[in-house]
C-alpha positions as a Markdown table, in Angstrom:
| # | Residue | x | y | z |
|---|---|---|---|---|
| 1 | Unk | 191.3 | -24.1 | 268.6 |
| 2 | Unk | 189.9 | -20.7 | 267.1 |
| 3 | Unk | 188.8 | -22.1 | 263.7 |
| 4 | Unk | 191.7 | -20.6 | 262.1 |
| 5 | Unk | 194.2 | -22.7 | 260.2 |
| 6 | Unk | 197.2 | -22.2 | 262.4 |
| 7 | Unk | 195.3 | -23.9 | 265.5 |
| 8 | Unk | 194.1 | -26.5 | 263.4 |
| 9 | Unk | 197.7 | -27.9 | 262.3 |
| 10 | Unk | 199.5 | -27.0 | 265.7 |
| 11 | Unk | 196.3 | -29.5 | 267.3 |
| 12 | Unk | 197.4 | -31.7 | 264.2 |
| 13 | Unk | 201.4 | -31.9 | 264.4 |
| 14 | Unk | 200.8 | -32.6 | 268.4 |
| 15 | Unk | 198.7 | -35.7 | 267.9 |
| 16 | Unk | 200.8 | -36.6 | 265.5 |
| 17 | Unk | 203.6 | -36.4 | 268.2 |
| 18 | Unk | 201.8 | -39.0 | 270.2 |
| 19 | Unk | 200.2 | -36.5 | 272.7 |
| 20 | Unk | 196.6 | -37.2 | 273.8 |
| 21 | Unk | 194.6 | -34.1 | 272.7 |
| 22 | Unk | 191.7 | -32.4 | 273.7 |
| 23 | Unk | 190.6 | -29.5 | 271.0 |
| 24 | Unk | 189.0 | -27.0 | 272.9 |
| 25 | Unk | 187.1 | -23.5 | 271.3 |
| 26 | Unk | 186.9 | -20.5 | 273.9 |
| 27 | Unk | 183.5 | -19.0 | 273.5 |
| 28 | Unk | 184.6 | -15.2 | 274.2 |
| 29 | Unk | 181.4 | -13.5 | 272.8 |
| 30 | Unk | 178.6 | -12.1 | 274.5 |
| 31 | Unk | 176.7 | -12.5 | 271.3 |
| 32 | Unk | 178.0 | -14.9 | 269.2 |
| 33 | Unk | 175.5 | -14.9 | 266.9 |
| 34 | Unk | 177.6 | -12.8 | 265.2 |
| 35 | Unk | 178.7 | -13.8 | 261.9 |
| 36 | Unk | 182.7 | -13.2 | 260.3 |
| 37 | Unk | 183.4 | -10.3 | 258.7 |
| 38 | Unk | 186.1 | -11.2 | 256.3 |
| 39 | Unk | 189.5 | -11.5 | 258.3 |
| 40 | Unk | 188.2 | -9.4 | 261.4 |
| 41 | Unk | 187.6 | -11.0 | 264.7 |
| 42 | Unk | 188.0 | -14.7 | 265.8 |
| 43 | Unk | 185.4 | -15.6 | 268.1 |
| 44 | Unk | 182.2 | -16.3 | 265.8 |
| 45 | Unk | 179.6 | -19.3 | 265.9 |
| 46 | Unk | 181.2 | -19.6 | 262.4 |
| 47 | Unk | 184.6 | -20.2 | 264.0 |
| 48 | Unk | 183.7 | -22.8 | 266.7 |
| 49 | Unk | 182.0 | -24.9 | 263.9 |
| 50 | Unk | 185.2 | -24.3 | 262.0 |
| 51 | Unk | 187.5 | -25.7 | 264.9 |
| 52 | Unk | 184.7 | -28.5 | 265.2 |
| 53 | Unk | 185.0 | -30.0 | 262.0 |
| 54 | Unk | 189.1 | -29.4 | 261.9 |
| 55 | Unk | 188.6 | -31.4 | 265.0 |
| 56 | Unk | 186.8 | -34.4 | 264.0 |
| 57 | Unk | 189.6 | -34.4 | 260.9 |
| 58 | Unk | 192.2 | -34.8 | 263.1 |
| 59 | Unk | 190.2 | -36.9 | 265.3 |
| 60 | Unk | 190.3 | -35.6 | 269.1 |
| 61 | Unk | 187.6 | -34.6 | 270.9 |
| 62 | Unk | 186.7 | -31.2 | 270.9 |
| 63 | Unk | 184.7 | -29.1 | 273.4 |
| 64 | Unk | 183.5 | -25.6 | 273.7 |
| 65 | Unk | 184.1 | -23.0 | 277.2 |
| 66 | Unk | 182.4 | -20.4 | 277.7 |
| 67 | Unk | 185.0 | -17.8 | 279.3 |
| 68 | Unk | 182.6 | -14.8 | 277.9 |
| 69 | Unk | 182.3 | -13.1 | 281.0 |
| 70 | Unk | 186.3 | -13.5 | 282.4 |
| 71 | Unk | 187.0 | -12.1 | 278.6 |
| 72 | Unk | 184.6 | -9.1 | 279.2 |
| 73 | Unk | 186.0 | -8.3 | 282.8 |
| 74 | Unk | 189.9 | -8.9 | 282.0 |
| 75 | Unk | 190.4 | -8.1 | 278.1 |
| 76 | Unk | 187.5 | -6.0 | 277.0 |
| 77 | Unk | 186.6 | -3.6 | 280.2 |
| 78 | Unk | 190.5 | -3.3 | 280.7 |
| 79 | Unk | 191.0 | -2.0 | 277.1 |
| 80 | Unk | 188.0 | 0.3 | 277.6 |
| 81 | Unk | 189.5 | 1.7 | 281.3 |
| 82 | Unk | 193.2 | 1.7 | 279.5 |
| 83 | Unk | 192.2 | 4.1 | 276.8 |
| 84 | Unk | 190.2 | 6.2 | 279.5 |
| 85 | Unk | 193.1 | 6.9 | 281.2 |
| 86 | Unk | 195.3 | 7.7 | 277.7 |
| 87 | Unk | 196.7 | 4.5 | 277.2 |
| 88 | Unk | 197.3 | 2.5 | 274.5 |
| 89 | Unk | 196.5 | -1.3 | 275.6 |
| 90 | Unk | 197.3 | -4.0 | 273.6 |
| 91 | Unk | 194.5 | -6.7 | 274.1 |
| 92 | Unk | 195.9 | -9.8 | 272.0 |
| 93 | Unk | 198.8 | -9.5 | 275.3 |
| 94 | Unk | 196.1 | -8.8 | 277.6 |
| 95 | Unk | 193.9 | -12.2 | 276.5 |
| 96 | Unk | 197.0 | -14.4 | 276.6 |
| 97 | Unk | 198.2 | -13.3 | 280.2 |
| 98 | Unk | 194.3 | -13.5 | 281.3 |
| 99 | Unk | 192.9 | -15.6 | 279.3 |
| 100 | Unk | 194.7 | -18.7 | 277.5 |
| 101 | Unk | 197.7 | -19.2 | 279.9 |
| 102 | Unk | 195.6 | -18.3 | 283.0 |
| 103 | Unk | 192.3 | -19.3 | 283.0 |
| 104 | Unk | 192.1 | -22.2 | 280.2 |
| 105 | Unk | 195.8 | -23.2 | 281.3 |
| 106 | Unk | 194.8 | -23.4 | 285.1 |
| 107 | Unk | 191.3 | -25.4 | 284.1 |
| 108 | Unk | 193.4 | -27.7 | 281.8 |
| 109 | Unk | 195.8 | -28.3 | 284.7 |
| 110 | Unk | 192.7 | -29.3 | 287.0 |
| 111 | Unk | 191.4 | -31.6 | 284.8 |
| 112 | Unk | 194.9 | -33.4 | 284.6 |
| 113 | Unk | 196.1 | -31.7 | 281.3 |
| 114 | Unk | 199.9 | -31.1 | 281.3 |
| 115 | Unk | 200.2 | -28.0 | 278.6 |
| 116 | Unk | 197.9 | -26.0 | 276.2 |
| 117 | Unk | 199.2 | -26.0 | 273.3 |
| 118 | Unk | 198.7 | -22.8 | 270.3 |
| 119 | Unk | 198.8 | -21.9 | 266.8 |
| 120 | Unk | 200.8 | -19.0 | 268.2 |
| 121 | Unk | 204.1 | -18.4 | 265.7 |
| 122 | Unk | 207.0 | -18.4 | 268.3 |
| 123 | Unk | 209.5 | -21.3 | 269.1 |
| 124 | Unk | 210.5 | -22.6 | 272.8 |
| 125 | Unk | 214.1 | -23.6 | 273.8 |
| 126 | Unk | 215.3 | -25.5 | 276.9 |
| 127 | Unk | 216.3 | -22.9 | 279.5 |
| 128 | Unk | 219.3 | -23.9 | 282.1 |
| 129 | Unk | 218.0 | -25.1 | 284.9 |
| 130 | Unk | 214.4 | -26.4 | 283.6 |
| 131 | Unk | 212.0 | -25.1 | 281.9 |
| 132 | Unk | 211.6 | -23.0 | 278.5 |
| 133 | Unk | 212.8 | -20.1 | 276.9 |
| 134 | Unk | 210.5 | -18.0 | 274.4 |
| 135 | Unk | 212.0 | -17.1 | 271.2 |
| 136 | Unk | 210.7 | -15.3 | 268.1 |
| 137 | Unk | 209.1 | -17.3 | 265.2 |
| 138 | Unk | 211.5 | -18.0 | 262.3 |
| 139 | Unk | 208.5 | -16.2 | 260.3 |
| 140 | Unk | 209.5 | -12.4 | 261.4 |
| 141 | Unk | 206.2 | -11.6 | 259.7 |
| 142 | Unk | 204.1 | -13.8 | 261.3 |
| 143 | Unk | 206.1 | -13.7 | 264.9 |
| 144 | Unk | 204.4 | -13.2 | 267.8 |
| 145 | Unk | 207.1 | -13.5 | 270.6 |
| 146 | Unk | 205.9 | -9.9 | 271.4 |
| 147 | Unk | 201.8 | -10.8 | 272.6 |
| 148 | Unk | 203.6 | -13.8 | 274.8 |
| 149 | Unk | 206.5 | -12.0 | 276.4 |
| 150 | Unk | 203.8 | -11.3 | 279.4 |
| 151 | Unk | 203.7 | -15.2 | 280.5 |
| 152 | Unk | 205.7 | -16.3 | 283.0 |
| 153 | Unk | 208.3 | -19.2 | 283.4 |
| 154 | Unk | 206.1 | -21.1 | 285.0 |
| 155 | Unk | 203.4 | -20.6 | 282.3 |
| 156 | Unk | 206.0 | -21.1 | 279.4 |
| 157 | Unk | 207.0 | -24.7 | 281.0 |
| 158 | Unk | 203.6 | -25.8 | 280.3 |
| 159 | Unk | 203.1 | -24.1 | 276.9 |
| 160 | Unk | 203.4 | -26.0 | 273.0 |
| 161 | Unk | 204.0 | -24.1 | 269.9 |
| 162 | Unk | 204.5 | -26.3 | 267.4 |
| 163 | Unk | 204.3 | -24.3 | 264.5 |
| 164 | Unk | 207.5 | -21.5 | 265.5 |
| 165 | Unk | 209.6 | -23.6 | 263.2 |
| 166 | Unk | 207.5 | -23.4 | 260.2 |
| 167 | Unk | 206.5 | -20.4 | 257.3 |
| 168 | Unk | 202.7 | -19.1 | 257.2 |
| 169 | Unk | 203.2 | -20.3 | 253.7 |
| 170 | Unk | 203.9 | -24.2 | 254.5 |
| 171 | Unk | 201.4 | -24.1 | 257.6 |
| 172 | Unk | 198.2 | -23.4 | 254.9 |
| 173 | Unk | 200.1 | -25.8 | 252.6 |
| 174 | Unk | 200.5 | -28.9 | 255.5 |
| 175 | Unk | 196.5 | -27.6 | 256.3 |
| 176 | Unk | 195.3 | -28.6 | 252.7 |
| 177 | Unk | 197.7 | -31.7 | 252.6 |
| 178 | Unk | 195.8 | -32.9 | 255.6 |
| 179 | Unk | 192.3 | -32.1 | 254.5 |
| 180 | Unk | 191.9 | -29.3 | 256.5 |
| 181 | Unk | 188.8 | -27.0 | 255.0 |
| 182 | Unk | 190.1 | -23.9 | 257.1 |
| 183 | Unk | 193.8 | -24.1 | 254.7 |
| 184 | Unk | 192.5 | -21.2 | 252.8 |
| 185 | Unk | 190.8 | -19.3 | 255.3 |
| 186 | Unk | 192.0 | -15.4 | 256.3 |
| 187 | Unk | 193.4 | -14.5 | 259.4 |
| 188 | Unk | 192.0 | -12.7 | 262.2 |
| 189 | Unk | 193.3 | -9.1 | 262.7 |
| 190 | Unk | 193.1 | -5.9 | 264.7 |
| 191 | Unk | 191.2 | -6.8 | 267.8 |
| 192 | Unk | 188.6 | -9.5 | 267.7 |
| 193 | Unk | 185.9 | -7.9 | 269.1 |
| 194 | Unk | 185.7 | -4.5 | 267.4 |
| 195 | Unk | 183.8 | -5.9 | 264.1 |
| 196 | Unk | 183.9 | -3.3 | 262.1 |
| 197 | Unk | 187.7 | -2.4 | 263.2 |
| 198 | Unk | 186.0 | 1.3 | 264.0 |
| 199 | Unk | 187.8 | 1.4 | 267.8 |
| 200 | Unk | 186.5 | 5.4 | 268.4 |
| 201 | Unk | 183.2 | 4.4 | 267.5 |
| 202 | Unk | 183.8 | 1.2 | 270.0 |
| 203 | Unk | 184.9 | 3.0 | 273.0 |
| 204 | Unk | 182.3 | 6.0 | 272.3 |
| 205 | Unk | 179.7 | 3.6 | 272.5 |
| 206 | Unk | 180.8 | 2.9 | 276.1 |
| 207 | Unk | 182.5 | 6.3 | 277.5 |
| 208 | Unk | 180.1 | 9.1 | 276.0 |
| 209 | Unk | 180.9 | 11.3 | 273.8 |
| 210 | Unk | 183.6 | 14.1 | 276.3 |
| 211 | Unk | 184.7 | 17.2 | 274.2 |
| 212 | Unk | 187.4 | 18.7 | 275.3 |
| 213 | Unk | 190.6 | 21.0 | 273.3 |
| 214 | Unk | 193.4 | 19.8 | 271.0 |
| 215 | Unk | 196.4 | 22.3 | 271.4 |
| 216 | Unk | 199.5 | 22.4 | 270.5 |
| 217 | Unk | 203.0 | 22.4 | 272.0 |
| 218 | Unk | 202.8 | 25.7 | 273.0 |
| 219 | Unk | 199.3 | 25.3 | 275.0 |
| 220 | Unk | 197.5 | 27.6 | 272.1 |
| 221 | Unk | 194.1 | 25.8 | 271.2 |
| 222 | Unk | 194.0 | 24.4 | 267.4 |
| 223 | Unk | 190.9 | 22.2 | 267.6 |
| 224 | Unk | 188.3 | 20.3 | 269.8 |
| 225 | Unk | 187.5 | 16.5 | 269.7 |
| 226 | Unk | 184.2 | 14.5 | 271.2 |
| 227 | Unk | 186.9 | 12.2 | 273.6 |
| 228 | Unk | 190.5 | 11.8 | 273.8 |
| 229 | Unk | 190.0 | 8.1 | 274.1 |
| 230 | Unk | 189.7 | 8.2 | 270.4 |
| 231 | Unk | 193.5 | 9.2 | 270.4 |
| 232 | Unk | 196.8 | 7.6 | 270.5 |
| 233 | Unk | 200.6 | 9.2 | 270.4 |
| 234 | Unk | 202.0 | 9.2 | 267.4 |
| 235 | Unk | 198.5 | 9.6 | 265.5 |
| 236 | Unk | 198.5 | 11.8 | 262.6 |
| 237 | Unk | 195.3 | 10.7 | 261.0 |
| 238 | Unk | 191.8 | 11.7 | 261.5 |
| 239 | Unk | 192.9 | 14.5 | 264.1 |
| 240 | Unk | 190.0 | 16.8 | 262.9 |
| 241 | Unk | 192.4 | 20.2 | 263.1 |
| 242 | Unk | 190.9 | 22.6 | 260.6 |
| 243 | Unk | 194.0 | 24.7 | 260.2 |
| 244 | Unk | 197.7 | 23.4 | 259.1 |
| 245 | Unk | 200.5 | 24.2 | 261.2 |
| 246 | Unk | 201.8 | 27.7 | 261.2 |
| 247 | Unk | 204.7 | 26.2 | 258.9 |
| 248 | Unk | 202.1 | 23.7 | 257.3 |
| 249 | Unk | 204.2 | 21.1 | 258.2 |
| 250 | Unk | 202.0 | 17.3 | 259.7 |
| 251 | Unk | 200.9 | 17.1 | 263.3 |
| 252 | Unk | 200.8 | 14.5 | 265.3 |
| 253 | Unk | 199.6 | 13.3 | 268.7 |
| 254 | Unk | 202.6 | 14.1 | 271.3 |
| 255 | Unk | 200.0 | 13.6 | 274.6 |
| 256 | Unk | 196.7 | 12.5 | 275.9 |
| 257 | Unk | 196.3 | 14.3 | 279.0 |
| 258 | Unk | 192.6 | 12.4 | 280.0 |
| 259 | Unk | 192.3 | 14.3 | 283.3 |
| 260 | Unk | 191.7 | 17.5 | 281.5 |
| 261 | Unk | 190.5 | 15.5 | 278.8 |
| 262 | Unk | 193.4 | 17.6 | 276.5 |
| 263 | Unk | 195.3 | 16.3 | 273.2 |
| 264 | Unk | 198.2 | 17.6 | 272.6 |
| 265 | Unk | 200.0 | 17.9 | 268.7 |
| 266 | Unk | 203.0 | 19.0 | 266.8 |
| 267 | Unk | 205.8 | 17.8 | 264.7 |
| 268 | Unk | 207.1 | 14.3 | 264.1 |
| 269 | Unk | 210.6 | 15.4 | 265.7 |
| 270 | Unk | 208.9 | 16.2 | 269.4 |
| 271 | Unk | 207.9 | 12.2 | 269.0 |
| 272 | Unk | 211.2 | 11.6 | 270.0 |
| 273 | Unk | 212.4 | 9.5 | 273.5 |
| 274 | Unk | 215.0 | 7.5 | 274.1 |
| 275 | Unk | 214.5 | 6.9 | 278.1 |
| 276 | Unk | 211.0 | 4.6 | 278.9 |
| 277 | Unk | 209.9 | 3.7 | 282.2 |
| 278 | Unk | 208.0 | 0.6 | 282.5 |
| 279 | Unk | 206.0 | -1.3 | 285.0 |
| 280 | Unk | 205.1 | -5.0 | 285.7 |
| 281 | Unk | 208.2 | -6.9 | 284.4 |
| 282 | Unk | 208.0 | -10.3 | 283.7 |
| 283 | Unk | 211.2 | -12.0 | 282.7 |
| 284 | Unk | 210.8 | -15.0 | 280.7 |
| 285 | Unk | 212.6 | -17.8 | 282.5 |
| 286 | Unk | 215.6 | -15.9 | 283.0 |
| 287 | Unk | 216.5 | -13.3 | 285.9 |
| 288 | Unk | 216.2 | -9.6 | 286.3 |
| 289 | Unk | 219.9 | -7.9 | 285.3 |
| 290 | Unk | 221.8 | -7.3 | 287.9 |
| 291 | Unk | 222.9 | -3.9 | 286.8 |
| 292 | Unk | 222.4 | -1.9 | 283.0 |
| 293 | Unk | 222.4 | -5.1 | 280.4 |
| 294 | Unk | 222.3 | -4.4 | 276.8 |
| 295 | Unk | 219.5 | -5.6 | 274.8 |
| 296 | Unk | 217.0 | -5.0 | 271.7 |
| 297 | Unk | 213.5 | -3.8 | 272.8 |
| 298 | Unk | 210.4 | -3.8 | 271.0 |
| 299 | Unk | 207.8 | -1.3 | 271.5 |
| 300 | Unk | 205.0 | -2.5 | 269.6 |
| 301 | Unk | 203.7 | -6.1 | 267.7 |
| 302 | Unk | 205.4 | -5.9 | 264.6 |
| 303 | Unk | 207.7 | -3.1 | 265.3 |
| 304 | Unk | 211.4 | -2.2 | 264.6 |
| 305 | Unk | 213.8 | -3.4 | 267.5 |
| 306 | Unk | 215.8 | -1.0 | 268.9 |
| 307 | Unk | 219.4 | -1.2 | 270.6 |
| 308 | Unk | 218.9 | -0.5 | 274.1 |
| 309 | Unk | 220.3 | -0.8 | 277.8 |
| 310 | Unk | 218.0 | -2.1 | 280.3 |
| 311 | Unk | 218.1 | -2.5 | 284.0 |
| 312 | Unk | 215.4 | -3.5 | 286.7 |
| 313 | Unk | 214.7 | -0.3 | 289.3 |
| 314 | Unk | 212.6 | -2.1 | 292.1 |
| 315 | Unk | 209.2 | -2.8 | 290.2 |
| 316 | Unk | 210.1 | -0.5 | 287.5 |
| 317 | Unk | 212.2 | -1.4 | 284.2 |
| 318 | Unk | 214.4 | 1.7 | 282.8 |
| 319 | Unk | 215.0 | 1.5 | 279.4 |
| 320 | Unk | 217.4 | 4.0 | 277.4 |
| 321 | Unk | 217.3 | 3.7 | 273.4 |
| 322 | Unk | 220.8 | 3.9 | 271.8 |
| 323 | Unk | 219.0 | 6.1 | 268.9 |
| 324 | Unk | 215.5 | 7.7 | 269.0 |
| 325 | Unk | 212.2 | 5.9 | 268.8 |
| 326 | Unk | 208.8 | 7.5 | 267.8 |
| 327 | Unk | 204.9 | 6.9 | 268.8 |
| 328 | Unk | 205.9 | 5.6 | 271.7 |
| 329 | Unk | 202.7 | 5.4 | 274.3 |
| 330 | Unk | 201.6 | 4.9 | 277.7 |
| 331 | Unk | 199.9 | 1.2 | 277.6 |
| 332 | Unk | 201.9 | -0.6 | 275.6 |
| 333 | Unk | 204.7 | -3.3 | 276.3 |
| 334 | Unk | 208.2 | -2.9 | 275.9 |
| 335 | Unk | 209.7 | -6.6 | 274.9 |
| 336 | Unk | 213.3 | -7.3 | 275.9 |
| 337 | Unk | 215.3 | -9.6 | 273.4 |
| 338 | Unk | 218.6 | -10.6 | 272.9 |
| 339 | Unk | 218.3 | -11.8 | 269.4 |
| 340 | Unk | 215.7 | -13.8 | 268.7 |
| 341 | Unk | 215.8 | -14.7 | 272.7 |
| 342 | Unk | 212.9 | -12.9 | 274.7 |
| 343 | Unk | 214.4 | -11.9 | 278.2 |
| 344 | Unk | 211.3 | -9.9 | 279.7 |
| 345 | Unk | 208.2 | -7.6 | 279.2 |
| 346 | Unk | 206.7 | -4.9 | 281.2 |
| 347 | Unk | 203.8 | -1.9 | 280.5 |
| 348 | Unk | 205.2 | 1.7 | 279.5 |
| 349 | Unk | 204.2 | 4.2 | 282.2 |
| 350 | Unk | 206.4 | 6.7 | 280.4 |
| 351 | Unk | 208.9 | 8.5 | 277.7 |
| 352 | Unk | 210.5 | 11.4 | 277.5 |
């Protein structure tokens, strides 16, 4: 239970099942004195008294674990080290694979627990054989199918999502029906523990401040910047370049090269790939294809699908796009679907 409202009614609608439930708040703050800022962040002393008092509505017990340092060491230091290397991580996928299917689903499993059960909007299906299929939320705007593509059958077949069925809309609506105070309250965005949502100032404060050259495609020098941690492909924003293009047509970031600590721009049609290489995958109770399988892929939370063929290469995925896709970066997942049906995930290692 984070304190938000969709936690509060999925914690709800399962007691009202006729499951025994335990509420439980993950302390994931190193200082959570910290007070809410808005809609940003989710992991406040505010929040756990919020998730306590939806708690004693319901009427469960509710406890509080502190998983600060296994958050530090598996969510936070790995988005640091990701963008050090030119990645783009995506740490809401990071903290469900480490965090709330690993370590709070393997503690609740010790202490004779059968599932943990989220306020995450995706549905689950029977799969053939045993088991449960992942499948997007019937809210696409709220669906987050692509943050749980990383668990694995076995972690799905003790997952609960009861609130994939249901619009945003009627979850704050059933929150206020039931007396819930957090009915009204904003959701959490961008990543929880950047406060301010400033990520170059975040990962500045822990890599240093490392000029190096921005160029362009051409390997002719068009600016300088303080790290190229504070970059990301497809960025046309804050890029600092004093001079427009020679045709004064928009830059954007093509490459982060972190060895020589080089950023590399130019125009929007050099963002172009339609071949991905990805590592890791994870197939969500279903099995690798046998051979090239047509599919949609995802290439970001919130993103466009795109038409694809996909086939497994040893421990790498090879995607190839049926039309171009842009911003496409090092770091993040790539989330096979066939409809709303998630089939796998895996990390992009590359594009071209």
């Amino acid at each position: 239970m984070s304190g938000g409202v969709d936690s509060a009614v999925a914690a709800a609608r399962a007691t009202d099942a006729g499951h025994d439930v335990t509420g439980v708040h993950l302390a994931l703050s190193r200082n959570p004195s910290s007070y809410r800022t808005g809609a940003r962040g989710c992991c406040t002393l505010e929040d756990a008294r919020d998730a306590r008092r939806a708690a004693d509505v319901i009427g469960i017990p509710f406890y509080v674990w502190d998983l600060a340092e296994q958050f530090h060491r598996d969510v936070v230091q790995d988005f640091v080290d990701e963008y050090a290397r030119g990645h783009t991580p995506n740490p809401c996928l990071r903290c469900n694979e480490k965090i709330k299917f690993a370590a709070v689903l393997d503690r609740a499993v010790a202490l004779g627990f059968d599932a943990v059960c989220t306020g995450h909007h995706a549905r689950l299906a029977p799969a053939e054989g045993g088991g449960q299929r992942l499948l997007r939320s019937v809210d696409p705007a709220k669906d987050q199918s692509y943050v749980l593509a990383v668990l694995t059958s076995e972690q799905l077949a003790r997952a609960m999502f009861p609130l994939g069925d249901t619009p945003k809309d009627q979850v704050r609506k059933e929150a206020a029906e039931r007396g819930l105070a957090v009915a009204d309250k904003p959701d959490s965005h961008d990543v929880c523990f950047i406060a301010d949502g400033d990520t170059r100032k975040f990962l500045e404060g822990r890599l240093g401040s490392l000029p190096g050259r921005i160029v362009d495609a051409g390997g002719a020098v068009v600016g300088s910047h303080s790290g190229s941690y504070g970059f990301t492909v497809g960025q046309r924003k804050g890029l600092r370049i004093g001079a427009p293009a020679p045709d004064g047509r928009p830059r954007y970031v093509l490459d982060i090269e972190p060895v020589s600590n080089t950023v590399t721009v130019g125009p929007a049609e050099k963002l172009d790939v339609t071949d991905i290489e990805a590592r890791r995958p994870v197939w969500s109770g279903c099995r690798p294809p046998a051979g090239p399988a047509g599919c949609l892929v995802q290439l970001r939370a919130h993103g466009d699908a795109y038409p694809a063929t996909a086939w497994a290469d040893g421990v790498t995925l090879r995607i190839r796009l049926r039309q171009p896709a842009r911003g496409v970066a090092r770091g993040q997942a790539a989330v096979l679907y066939d409809g709303d049906l998630v089939l796998g995930s895996a990390t992009i290692t590359g594009a071209r």
